[in-house]
C-alpha positions, 0 to 999 in steps of 0.5 A: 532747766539745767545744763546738760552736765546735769543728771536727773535719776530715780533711786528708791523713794528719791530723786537725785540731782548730781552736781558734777562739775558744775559752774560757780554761779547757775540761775534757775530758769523762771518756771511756775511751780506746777511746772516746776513739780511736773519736772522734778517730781517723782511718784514712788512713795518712801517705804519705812522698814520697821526694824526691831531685834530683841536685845538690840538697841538702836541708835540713830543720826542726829544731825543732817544735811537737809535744805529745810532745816534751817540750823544748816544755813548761816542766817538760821533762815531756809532761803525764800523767793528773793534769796541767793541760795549759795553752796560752797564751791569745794565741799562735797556735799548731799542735800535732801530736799523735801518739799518745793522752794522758789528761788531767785538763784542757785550757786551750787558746788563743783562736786555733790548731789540733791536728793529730792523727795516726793514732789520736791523741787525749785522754781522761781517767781517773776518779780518779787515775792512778797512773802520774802523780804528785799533778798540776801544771799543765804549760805549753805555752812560749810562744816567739816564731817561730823565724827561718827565717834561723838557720843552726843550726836547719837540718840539711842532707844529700845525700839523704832517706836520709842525713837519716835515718840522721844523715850531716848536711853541714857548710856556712857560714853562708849556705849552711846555710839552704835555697838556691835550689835545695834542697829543705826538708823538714819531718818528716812527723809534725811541726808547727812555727812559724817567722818568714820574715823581714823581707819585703825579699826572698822565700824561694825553694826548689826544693820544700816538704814539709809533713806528707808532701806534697811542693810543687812547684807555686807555686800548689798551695804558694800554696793551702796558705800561704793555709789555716789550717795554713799561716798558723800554720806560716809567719809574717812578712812574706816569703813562701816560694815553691817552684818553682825549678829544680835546679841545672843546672851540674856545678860547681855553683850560686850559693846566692843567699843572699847579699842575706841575709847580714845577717839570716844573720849577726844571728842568730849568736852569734860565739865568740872563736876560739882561734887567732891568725890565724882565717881568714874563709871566704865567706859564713861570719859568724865566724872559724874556726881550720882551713884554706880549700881553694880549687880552680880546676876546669876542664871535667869538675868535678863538684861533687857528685862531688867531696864524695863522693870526699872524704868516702871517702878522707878523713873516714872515717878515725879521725883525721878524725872529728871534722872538719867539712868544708863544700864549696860553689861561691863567687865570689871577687873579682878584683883588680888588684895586690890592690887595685883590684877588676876582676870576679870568678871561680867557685872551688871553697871547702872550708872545714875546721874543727878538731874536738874534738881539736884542730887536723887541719885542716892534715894534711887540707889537705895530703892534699886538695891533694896528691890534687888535683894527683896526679888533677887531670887526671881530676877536671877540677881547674886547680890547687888552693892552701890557708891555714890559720889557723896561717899556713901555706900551700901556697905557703910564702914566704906571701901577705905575699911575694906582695904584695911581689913584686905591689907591687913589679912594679907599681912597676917597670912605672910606672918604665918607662912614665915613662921610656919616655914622657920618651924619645919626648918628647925625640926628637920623637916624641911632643908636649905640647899647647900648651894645655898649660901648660909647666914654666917657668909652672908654676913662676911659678905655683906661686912666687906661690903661695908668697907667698899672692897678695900681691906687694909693688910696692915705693914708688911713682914719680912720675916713670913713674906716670901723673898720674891714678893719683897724688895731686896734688903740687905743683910736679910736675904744675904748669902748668910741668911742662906747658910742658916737652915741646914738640910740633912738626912734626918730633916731641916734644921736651923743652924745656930751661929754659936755651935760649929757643926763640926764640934757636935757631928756624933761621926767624927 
């Protein structure tokens, strides 16, 4: 049935059919379909891990390569009897195959791979098929790898079973896609495609599960990245890891996606929020209209036992049905009078988004904090403040006025210290340096500086200048200006012109 470049093996559960060098166009051969079965099926059943770690969410792959969903291919229709199933020729791809298809032919890529279930396989009829229409040729789309990194193609929820059953969790934006911690999951009977990232910083996760297999080990998962199935399924540069260990801390655990807040974000598509003041949770790349919840908790705070207590007391009631509720442990900046930043401190964020049926958010504050301060003893809760995008607040002279208030206390305590400090100094008690220059010189200095350095000297005086700063004139600096100072004994003497020397000499 197929050519001898074609390779048959069995891994697991699956059967793999690798498409190495393939030519453009290969027509099935007609076979029965028991025939066909007896061919490619294998008997090995899939094995489902169940996996489950308290304090550990676990958040699964929503898209997928597989041959019967029909969302995969451009006519949103599984190719039939009669139809072409057309693969592009230069995209790697993996393809799971669940069940058997009848086909009239296959035109499949150089390089990819089948991965067949249980029983699964293609065949062809002879003739038409009449549960199929005239025949068209049905392409597999051929799209780029979807980013690991976009929050909407994860679904995240407490346990296996609530994956099952659809009780998905809400989160922001950094913590929809796998943190440290979790686990991801991949549905067992399912392929995918997805692009890792741009390679500046590694995917790590607590475990990976890949067509039932469940990862744990770093070099067990290394071997399966290094397989044929696992280039296929996880492209680009970034490497996924596993390994890490299950959050540890009640309160819970930092998620560590916030080295990726920009590739989080360059995959969202932010809508313009109906609201006036939308408000901006941590690790959330848009604006959303509802309220923030923050919590301060002390010893005793459980987490994950707080998510629950809310979800049966408050978002199954009719109201609060259409809530979106996302609960995670952020670390908020600390800063002195509003401004200048000195560490951070961990709070509990719940984030509440208004639903289809308009804004409940705010009611949803209000019970949750009113809970929070009548039990806060038992739940381990400090204190607990809400905000809600219409401008509300638990404290309600609102944040504006706190600021105020912080401004205006800071200004009061500079006034103090200045007083303070000119009251020492005045007593003795406290001295300026001398190398400090005083009030008076600064004064000076800052005069001079006012005239831009230039000082006018007024006209020069030939009486008190020195000669050789003067140009030469005559009659001033002359041989007589010379014989008037006289140097004797007892001193230097101007010589008046009127009286000769030698008519006042006592000696002669």
């Amino acid at each position: 049935m197929w050519s001898r470049a074609h390779q048959l093996y069995r891994r697991a559960a699956c059967t793999h059919v690798l498409v190495t060098r393939w030519e453009t166009k290969v027509s099935v051969c007609s076979l029965s379909p028991s025939q066909d079965s007896r061919m490619l099926m294998t008997e090995l059943p899939l094995v489902f891990c169940l996996v489950g770690a308290a304090g550990a969410l676990h958040k699964q792959w929503i898209p997928d390569t597989n041959y019967e969903n029909k969302t995969n291919w451009d006519r949103e229709a599984v190719p039939c009897g009669n139809d072409i199933a057309h693969f592009p020729a230069q995209r790697k791809v993996s393809v799971f195959v669940e069940t058997t298809h009848a086909v009239r032919e296959m035109r499949l890529p150089v390089d990819g791979e089948f991965i067949l279930n249980s029983g699964a396989g293609f065949y062809v009829v002879r003739g038409k098929d009449p549960r199929c229409g005239a025949g068209v040729t049905t392409k597999f789309r051929d799209s780029e790898p979807l980013r690991w990194f976009n929050p909407a193609l994860w679904q995240a929820a407490a346990t296996l079973d609530d994956l099952q059953r659809g009780n998905f969790l809400y989160s922001v934006h950094e913590e929809s896609v796998p943190c440290l911690q979790d686990d991801v999951v991949f549905e067992a009977h399912s392929s995918f495609s997805m692009d890792t990232g741009s390679g500046q910083f590694a995917v790590s996760v607590k475990s990976v599960s890949v067509l039932g297999k469940k990862f744990e080990s770093r070099s067990e998962f290394y071997q399966y990245l290094s397989s044929r199935s696992g280039q296929l399924q996880f492209q680009g540069p970034s490497a996924v890891t596993v390994g890490n260990q299950e959050c540890g801390d009640p309160s819970g655990c930092d998620c560590g996606n916030s080295v990726n807040h920009q590739q989080i974000c360059n995959t969202i598509t932010c809508d313009s929020p109906s609201c006036k003041k939308p408000l901006h949770p941590a690790g959330h790349c848009c604006g959303v209209c509802g309220a923030i919840v923050t919590i301060r908790y002390a010893a005793g705070f459980n987490l994950q036992t707080y998510r629950q207590r809310i979800h049966h007391l408050f978002l199954i009631l009719p109201k609060y049905k259409h809530i979106q509720l996302g609960m995670s442990k952020v670390f908020k900046s600390q800063r002195l009078m509003g401004v200048i930043p000195f560490g951070t401190s961990p709070e509990i964020q719940v984030v509440i988004v208004d639903g289809e049926k308009g804004p409940q958010s705010e009611g949803l504050a209000r019970d949750i904090l009113t809970d929070a301060r009548s039990h806060a003893s038992n739940l381990g809760i400090a204190g607990a403040e809400y905000l809600t995008s219409s401008g509300s607040s638990s404290d309600q002279t609102g944040g504006g006025a706190g600021m105020v208030v912080g401004v205006v206390f800071g200004v009061l305590i500079m006034i103090t210290i200045v007083v303070a400090a000119a009251v020492l100094i005045r007593k003795g008690v406290v001295r300026i340096p001398s190398s400090l220059p005083s009030l008076g010189s600064l004064m000076r200095s800052s005069d001079v500086g006012d005239l831009d350095g230039s000082i006018d000297h007024g006209f020069d005086n030939p009486i008190f200048d020195r000669p050789n700063m003067l140009p030469d004139i005559p009659g001033v600096y002359g041989a007589a200006a010379n014989h008037s100072i006289s140097m004797t004994q007892t001193g230097v003497h101007f010589v008046n012109p009127v009286y000769d020397d030698s008519e006042t000499d006592l000696n002669a």
